[in-house]
Backbone bond lengths (Angstrom), bond angles and torsions (degrees), N, CA, C in turn:
res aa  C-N    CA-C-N  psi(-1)  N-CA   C-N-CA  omega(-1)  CA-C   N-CA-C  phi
1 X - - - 1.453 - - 1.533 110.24 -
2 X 1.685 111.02 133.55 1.757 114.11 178.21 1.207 93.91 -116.36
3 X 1.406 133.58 141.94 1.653 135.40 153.19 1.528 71.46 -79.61
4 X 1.490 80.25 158.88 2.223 111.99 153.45 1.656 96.89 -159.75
5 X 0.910 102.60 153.80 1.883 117.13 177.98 1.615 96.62 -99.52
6 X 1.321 123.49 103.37 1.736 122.91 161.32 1.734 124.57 -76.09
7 X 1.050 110.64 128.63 1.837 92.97 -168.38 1.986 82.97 -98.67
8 X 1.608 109.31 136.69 1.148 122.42 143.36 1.879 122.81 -121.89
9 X 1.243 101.57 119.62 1.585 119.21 -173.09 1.821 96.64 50.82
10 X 1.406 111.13 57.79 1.975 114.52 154.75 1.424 91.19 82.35
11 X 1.164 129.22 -5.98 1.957 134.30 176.97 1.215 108.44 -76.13
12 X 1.587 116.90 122.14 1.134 94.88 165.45 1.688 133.05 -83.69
13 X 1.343 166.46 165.58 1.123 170.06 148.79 1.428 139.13 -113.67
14 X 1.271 95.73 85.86 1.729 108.66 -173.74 1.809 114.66 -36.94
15 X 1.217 107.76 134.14 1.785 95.53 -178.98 1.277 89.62 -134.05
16 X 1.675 110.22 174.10 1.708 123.57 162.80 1.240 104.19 -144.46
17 X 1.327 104.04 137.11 1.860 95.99 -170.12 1.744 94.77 -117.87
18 X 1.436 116.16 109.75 1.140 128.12 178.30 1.459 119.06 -90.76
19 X 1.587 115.81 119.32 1.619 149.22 -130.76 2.187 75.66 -78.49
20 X 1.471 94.86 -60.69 1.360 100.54 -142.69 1.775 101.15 -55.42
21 X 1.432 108.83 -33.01 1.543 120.13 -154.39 1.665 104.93 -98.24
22 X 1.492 108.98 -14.72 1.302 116.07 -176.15 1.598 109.49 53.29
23 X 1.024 113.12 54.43 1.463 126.96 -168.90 1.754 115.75 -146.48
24 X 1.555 113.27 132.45 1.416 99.15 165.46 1.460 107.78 -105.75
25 X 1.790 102.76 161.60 1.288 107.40 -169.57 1.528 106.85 -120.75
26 X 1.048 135.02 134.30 1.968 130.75 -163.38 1.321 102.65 -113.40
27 X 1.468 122.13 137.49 1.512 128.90 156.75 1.132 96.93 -46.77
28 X 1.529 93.50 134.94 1.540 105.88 163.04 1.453 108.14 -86.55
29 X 0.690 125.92 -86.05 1.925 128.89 167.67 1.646 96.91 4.86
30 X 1.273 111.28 -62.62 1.697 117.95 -177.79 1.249 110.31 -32.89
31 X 1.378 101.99 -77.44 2.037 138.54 178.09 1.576 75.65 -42.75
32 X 1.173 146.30 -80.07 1.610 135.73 -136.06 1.584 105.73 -67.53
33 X 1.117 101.32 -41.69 1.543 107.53 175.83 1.196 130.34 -40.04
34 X 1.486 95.26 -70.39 1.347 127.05 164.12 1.706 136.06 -24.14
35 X 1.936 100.37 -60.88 1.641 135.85 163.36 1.494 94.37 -67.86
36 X 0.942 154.23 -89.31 1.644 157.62 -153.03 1.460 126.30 -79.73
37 X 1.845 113.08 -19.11 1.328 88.71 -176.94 1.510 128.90 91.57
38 X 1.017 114.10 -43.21 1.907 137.34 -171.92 1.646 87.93 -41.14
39 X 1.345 95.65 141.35 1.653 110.78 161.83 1.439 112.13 -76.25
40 X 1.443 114.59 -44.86 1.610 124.88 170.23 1.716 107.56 -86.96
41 X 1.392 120.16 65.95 1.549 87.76 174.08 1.589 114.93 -81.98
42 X 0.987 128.93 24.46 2.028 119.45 165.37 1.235 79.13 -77.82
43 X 1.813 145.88 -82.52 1.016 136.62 -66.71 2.056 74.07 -103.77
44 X 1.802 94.61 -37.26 1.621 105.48 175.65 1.919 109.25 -41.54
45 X 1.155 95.14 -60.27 1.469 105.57 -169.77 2.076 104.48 -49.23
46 X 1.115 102.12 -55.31 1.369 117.17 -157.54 1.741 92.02 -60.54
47 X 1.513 111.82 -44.73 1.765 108.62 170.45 1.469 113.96 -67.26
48 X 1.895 122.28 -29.26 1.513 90.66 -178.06 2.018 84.93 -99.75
49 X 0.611 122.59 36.68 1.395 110.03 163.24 1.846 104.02 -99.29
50 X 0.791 111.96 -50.10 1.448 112.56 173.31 1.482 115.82 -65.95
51 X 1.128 113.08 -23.55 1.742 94.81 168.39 1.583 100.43 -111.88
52 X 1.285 142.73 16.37 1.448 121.09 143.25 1.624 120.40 -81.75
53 X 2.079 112.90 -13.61 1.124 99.71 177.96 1.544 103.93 -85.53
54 X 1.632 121.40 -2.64 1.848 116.25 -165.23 1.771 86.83 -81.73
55 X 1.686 115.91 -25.07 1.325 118.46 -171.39 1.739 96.93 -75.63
56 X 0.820 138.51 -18.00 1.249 121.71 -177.37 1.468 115.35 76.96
57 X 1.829 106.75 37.76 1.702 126.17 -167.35 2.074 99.38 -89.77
58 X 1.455 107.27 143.80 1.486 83.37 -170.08 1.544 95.61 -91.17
59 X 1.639 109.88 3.14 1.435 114.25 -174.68 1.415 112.62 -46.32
60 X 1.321 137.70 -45.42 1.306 153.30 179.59 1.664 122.13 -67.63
61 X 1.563 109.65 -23.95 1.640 117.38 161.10 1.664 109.02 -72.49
62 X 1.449 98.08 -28.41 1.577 101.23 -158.24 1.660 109.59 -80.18
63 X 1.391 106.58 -18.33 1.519 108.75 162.69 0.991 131.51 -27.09
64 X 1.504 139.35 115.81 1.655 123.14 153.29 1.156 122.99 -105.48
65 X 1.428 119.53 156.63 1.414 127.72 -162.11 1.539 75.44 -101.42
66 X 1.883 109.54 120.28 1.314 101.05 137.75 1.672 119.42 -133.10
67 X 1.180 95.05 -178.05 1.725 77.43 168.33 1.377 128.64 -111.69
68 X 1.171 95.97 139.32 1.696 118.55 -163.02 1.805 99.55 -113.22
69 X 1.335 88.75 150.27 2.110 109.99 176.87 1.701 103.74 -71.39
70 X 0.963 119.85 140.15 1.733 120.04 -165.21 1.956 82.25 -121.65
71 X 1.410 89.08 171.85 1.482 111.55 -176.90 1.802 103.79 -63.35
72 X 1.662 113.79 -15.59 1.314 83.55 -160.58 1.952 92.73 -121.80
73 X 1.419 104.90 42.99 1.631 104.75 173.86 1.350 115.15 95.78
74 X 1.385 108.38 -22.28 1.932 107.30 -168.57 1.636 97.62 -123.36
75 X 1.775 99.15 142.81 1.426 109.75 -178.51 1.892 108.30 -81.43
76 X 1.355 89.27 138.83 1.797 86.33 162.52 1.489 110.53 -129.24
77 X 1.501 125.24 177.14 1.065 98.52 170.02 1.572 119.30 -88.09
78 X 0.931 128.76 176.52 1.620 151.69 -159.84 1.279 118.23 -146.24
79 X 1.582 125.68 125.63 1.246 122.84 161.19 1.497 124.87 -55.20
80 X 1.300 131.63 118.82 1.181 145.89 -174.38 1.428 122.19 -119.08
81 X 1.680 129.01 146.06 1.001 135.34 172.06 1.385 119.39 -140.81
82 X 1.265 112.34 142.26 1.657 115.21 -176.59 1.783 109.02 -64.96
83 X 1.285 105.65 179.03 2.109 97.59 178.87 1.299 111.57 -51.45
84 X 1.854 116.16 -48.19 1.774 126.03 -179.83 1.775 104.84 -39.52
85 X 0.971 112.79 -43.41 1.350 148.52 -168.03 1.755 108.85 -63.66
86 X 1.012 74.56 -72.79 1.899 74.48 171.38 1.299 141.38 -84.74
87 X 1.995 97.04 -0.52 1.676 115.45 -172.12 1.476 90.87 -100.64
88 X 1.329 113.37 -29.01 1.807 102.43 157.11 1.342 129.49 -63.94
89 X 1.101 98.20 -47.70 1.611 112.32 173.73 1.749 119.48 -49.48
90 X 1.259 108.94 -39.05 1.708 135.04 153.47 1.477 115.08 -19.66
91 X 1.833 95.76 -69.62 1.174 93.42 -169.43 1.356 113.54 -127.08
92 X 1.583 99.69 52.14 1.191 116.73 153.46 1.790 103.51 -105.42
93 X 1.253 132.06 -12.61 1.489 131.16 167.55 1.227 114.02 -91.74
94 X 1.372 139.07 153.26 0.882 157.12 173.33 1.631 109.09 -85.71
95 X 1.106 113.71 103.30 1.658 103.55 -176.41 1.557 111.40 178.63
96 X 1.522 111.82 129.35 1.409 119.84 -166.45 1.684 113.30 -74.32
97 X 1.774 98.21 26.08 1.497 96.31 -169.40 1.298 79.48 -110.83
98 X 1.330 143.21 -5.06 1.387 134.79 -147.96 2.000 96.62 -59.89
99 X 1.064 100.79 -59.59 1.698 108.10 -170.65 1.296 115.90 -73.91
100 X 1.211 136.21 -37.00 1.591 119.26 157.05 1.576 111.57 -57.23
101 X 1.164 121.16 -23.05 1.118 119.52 176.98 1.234 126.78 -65.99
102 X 1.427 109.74 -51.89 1.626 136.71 163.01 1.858 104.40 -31.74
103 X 1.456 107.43 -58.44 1.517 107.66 -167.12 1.760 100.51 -87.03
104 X 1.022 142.86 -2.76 1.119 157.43 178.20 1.624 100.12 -77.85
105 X 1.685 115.92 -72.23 1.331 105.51 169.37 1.740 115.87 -54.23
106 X 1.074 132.76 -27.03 1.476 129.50 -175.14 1.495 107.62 -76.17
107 X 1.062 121.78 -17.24 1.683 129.26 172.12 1.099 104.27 -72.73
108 X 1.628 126.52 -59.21 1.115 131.91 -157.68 1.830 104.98 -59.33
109 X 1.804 101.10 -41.23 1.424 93.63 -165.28 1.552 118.73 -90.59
110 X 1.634 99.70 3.08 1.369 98.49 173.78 1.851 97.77 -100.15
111 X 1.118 138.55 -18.66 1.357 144.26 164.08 1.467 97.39 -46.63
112 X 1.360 126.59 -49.08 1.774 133.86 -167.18 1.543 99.30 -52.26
113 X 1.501 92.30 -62.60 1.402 94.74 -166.74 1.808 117.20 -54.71
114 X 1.196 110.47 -45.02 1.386 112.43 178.69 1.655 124.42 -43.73
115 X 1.683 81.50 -53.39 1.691 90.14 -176.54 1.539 100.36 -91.17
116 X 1.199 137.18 45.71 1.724 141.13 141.68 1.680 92.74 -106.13
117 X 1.231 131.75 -17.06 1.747 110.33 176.95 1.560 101.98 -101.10
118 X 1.574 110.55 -5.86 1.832 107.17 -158.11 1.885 93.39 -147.03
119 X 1.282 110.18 91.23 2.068 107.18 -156.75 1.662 73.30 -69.46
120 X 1.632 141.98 -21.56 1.462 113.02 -143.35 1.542 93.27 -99.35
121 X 1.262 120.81 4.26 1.754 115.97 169.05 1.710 87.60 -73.00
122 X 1.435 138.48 -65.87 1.236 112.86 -159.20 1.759 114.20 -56.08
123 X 1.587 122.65 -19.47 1.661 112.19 174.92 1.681 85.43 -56.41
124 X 1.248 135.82 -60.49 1.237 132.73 -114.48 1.437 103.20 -96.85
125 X 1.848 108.63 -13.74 1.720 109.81 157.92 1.122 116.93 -68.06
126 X 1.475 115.84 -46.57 1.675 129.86 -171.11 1.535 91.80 -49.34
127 X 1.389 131.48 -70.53 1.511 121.85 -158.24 1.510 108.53 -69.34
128 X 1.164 129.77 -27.71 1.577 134.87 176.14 1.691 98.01 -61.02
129 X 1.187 128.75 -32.77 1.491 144.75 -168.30 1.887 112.37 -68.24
130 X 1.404 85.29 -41.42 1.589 93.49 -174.97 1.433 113.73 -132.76
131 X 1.850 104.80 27.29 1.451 108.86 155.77 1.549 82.25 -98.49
132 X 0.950 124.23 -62.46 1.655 124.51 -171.41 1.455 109.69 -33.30
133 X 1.302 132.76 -42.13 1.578 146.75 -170.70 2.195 100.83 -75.69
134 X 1.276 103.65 -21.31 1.313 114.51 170.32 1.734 104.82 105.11
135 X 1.050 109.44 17.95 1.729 108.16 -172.76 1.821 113.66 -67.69
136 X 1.065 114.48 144.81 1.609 109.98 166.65 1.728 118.08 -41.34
137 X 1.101 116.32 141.91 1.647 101.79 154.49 1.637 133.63 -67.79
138 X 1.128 113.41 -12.57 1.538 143.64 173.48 1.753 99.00 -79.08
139 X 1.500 111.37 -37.66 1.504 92.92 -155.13 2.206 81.15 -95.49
140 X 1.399 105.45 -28.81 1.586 100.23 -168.03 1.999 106.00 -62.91
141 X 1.434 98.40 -42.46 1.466 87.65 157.40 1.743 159.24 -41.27
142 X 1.141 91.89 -49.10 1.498 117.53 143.59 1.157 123.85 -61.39
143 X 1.139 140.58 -52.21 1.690 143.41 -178.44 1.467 89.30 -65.21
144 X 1.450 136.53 -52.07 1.478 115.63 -177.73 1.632 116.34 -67.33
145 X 1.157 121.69 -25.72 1.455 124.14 177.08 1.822 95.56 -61.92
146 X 1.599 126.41 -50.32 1.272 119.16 -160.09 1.594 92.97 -67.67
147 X 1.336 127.02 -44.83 1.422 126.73 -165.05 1.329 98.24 -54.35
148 X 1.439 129.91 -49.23 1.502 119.40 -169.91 1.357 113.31 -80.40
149 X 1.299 118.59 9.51 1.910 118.52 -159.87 1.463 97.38 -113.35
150 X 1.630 101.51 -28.19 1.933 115.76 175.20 1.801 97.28 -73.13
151 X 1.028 106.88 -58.78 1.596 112.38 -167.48 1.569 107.80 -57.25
152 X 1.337 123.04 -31.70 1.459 128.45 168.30 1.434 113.63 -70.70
153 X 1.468 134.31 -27.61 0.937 155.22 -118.84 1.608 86.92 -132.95
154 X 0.952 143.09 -74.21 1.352 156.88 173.41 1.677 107.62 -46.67
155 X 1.218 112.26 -40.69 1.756 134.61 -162.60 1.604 92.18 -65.10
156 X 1.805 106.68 -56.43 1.408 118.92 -165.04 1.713 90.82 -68.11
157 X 1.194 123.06 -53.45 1.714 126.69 -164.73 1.607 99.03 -48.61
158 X 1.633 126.20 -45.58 1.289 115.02 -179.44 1.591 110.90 -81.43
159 X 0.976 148.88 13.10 0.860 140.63 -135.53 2.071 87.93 -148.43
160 X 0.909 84.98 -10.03 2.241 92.68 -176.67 1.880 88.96 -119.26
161 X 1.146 119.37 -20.73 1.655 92.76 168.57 1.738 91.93 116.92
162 X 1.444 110.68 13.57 1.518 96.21 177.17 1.453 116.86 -82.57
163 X 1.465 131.55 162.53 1.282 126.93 157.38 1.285 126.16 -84.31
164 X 1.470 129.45 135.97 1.449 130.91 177.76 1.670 108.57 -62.66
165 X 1.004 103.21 175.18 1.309 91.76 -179.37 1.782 123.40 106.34
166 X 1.871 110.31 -129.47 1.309 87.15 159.02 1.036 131.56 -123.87
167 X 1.674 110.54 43.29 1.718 121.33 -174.66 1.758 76.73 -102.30
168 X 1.172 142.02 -6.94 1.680 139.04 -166.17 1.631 87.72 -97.71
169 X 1.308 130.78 -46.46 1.029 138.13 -144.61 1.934 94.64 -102.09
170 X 1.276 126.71 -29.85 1.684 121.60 170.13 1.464 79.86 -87.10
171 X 1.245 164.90 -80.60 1.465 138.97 -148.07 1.239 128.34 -45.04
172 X 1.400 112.93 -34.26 1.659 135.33 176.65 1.510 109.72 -77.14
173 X 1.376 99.95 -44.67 1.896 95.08 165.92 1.395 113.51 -73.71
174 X 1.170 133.59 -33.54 1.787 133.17 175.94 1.927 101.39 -49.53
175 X 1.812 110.77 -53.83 1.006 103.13 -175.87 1.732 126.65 -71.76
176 X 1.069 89.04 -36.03 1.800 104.56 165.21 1.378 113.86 -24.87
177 X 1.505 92.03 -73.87 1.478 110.58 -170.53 1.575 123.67 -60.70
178 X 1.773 103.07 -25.12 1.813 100.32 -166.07 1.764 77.06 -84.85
179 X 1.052 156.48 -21.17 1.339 116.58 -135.09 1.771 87.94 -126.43
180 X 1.325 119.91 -32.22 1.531 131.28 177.56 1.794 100.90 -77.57
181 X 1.608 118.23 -56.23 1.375 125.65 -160.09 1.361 108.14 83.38
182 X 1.306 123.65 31.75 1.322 139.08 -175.24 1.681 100.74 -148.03
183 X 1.517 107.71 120.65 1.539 114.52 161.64 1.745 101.07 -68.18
184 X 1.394 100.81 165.05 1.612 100.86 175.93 1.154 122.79 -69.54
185 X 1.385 117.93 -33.54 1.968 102.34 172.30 1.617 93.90 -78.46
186 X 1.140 131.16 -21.41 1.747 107.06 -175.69 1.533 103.62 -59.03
187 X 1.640 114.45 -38.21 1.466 116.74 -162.41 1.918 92.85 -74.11
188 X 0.763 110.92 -36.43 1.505 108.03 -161.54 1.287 100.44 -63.34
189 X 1.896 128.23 -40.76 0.954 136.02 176.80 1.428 120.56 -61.28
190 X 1.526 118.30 -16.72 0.925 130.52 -162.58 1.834 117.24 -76.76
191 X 2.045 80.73 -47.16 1.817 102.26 -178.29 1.625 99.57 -91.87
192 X 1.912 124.99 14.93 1.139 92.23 -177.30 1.254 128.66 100.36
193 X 1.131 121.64 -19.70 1.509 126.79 -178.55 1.219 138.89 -89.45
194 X 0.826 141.63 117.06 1.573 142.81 -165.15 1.642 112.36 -91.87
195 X 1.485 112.73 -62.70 1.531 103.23 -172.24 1.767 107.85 -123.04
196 X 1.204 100.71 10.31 1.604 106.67 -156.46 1.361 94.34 -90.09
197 X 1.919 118.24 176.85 1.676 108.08 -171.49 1.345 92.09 -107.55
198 X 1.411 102.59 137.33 1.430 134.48 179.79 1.649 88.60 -41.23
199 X 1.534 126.68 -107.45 1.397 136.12 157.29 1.492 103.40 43.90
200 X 1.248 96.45 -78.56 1.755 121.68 -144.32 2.057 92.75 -78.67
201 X 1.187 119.45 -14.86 1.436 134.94 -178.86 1.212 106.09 -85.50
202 X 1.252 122.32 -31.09 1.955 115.73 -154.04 1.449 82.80 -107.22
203 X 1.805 82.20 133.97 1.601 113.23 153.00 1.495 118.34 -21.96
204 X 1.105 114.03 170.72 1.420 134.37 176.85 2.015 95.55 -76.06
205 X 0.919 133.49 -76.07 1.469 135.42 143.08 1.155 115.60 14.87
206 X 1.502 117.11 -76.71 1.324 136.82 -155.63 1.619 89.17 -71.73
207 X 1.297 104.24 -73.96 1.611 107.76 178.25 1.057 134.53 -20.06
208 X 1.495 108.50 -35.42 1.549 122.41 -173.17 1.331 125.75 -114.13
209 X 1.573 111.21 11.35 1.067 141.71 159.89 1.607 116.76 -94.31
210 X 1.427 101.52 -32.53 1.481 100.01 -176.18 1.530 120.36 -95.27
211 X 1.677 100.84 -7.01 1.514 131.15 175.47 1.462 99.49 -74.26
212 X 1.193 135.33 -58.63 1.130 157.05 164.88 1.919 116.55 -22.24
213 X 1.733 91.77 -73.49 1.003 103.32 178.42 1.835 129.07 -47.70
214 X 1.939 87.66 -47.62 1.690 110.59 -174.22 1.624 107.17 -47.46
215 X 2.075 95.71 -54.64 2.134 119.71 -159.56 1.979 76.26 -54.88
216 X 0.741 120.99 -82.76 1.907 133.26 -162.85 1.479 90.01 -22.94
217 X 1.748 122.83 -85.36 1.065 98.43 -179.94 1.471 135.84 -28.66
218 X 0.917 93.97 -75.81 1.931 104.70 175.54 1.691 101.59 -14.41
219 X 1.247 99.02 -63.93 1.702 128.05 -157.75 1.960 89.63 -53.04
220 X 1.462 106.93 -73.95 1.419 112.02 -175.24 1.601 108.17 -51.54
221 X 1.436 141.44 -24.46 1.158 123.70 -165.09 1.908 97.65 -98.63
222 X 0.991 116.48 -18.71 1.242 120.03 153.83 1.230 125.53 -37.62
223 X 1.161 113.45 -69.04 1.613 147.78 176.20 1.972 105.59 -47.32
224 X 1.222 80.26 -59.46 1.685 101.71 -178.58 1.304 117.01 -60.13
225 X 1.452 112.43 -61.23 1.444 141.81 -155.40 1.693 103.38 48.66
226 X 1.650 128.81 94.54 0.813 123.21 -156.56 2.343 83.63 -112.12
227 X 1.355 111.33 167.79 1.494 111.19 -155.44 1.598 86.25 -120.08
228 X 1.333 146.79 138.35 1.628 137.16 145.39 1.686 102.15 95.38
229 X 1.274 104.98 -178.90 1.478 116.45 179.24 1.953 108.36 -85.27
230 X 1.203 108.68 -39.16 1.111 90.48 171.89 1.434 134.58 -79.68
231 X 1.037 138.38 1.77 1.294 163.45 -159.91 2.062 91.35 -109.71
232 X 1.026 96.28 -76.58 1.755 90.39 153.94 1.033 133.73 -18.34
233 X 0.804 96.96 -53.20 2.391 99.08 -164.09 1.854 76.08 -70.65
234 X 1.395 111.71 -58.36 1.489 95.50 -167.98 1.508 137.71 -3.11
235 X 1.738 83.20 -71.94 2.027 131.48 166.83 1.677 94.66 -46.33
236 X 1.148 120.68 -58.69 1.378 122.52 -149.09 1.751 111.71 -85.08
237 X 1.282 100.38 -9.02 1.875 121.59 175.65 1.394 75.19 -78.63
238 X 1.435 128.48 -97.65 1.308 146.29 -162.78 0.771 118.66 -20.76
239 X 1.660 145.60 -64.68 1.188 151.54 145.81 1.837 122.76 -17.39
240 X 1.572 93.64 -64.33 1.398 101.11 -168.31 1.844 92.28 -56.11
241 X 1.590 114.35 -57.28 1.783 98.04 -176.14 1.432 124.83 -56.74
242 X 1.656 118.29 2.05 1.677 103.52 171.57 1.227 96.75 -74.65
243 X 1.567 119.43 -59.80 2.210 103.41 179.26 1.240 114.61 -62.07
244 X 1.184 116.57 10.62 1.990 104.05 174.74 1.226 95.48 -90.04
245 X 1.379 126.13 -71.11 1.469 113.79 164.01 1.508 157.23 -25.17
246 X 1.968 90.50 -35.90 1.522 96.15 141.52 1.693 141.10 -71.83
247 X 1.441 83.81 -45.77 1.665 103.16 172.01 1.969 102.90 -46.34
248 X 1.276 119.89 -32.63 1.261 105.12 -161.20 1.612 96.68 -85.16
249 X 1.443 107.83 -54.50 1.394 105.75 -158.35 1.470 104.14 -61.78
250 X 1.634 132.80 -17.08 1.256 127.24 168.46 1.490 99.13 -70.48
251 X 1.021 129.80 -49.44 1.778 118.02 -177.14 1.324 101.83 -52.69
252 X 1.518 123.93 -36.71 1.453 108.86 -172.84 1.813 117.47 -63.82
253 X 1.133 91.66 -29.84 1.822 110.76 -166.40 1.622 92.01 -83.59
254 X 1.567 120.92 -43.05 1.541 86.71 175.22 0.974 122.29 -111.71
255 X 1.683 127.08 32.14 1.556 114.57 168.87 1.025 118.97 93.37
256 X 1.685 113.20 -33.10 1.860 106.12 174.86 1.697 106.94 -131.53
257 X 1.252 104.18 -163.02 1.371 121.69 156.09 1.418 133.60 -63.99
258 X 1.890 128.44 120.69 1.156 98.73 173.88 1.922 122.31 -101.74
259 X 1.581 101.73 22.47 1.152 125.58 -165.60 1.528 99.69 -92.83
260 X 1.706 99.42 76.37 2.334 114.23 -177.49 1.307 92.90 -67.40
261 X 1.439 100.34 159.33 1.314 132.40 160.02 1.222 129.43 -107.41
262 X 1.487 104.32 14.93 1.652 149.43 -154.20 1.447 85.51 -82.49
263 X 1.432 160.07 136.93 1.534 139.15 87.19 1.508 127.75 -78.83
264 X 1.345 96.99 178.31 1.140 110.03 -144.91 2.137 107.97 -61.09
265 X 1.377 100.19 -36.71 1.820 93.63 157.81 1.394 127.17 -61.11
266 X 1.144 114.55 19.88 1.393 99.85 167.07 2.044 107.35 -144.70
267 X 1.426 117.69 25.87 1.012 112.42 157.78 1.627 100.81 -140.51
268 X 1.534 136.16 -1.69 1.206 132.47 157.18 1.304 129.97 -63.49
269 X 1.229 164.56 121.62 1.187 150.05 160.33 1.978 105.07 -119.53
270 X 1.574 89.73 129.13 1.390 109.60 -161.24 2.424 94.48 -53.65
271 X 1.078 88.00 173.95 1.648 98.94 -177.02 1.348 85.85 -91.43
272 X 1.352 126.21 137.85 1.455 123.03 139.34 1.847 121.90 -79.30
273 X 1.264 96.75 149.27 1.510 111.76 172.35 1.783 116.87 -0.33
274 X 1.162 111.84 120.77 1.612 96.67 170.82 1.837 111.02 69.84
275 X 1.120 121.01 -22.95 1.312 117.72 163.71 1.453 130.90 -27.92
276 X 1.157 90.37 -71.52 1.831 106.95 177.17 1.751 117.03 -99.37
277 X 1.140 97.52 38.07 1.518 131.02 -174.42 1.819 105.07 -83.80
């Protein structure tokens, strides 16, 4: 199983692309949002979910609970449906998004296929994703270096005996903190944020400090080969102080702090039309 976040029209849409079934599966809650608009779309879903099961719809057996990344860092599970799944689900709503929508999922699943013969079309969605969202090209660069420095970074953590979850999630705060001096909700508190991803908020700076910090770890537990979670934090002290050390001596060289309070709404501005054309 892969989560990926799909943007349709600036929306985001949680996916999981399941290895065994060769199939992706879409939040429904997402998809509901999306078609209707609703400020509450669970509360939408949970009312037409109950009257497609009084209808005797098999749409509602066909659900899977998987787990999906939530606004505030931790996966839960989520009602999910494959494309069959959600092109029913379509036109079971009433909504003039129904048909861009329709060819929107058919992109996505012929996009799948491509990037399973070509892995570097999926780098090359990710940056189309968050030039489209309005990001710098300077800052989308970097965010792909952190994506591959987490994924290396995570690779080594399973691979020493850690658990996913939240022995992944106290390792990431150990490093946070040595190299920022900020645990991750302090930093989040810092730029303001409540449910949004830390990551996707930090400067170009921050990014490449925290890119820094993650590759080192990785790098030292390599080196090390450290066994369990506690043996970890070790690696993960270590790591986080090679970017503290950078982080400082760049504060020394420029005079201030590079620890913003900046997120990402207030140095993004979306592309207009034809822009990135």
């Amino acid at each position: 199983m892969k989560n990926e976040i799909k943007i349709f029209n600036d929306k985001q849409v949680r996916t999981v692309w399941d290895d065994e079934k060769d199939e992706w599966f879409f939040s429904v809650v997402d998809v509901i949002g999306i078609l209707t608009e609703s400020p509450n779309p669970r509360n939408y879903w949970k009312v037409l979910k109950h009257r497609l099961s009084d209808e005797g719809s098999q749409l509602v057996t066909s659900c899977n609970q998987l787990k999906l990344p939530a606004a505030d860092g931790k996966s839960y599970k989520t009602d999910c449906l494959d494309t069959e799944g959600i092109l029913r689900l379509v036109q079971s709503v009433p909504s003039p998004k129904a048909e861009p929508f329709k060819l929107w999922l058919a992109q996505v699943g012929a996009q799948r296929i491509d990037q399973l013969q070509d892995p570097e079309l999926s780098i090359q969605q990710a940056m189309a994703d968050y030039r489209r969202l309005g990001y710098s090209e300077e800052w989308v660069n970097q965010r792909l270096k952190s994506i591959d420095a987490r994924k290396e970074l995570t690779d080594e953590w399973k691979r020493t005996g850690v658990a996913e979850g939240k022995e992944y999630a106290l390792l990431t705060d150990i490093i946070t903190r040595q190299w920022s001096g900020l645990t991750t909700k302090q930093y989040k508190q810092h730029k303001g944020l409540r449910k949004e991803n830390l990551r996707d908020n930090m400067t170009t700076i921050e990014l490449a400090l925290n890119t820094l910090a993650e590759a080192s770890t990785a790098e030292i537990s390599k080196q090390k080969n450290p066994r369990g979670l506690k043996q970890n934090m070790g690696v993960a002290q270590e790591g986080g102080q090679v970017a503290n050390v950078a982080r400082r001596q760049l504060e020394n060289t420029l005079g201030r702090g590079v620890i913003s309070s900046a997120k990402a709404s207030d140095y993004v501005h979306p592309l207009t039309e034809g822009e990135n054309e």
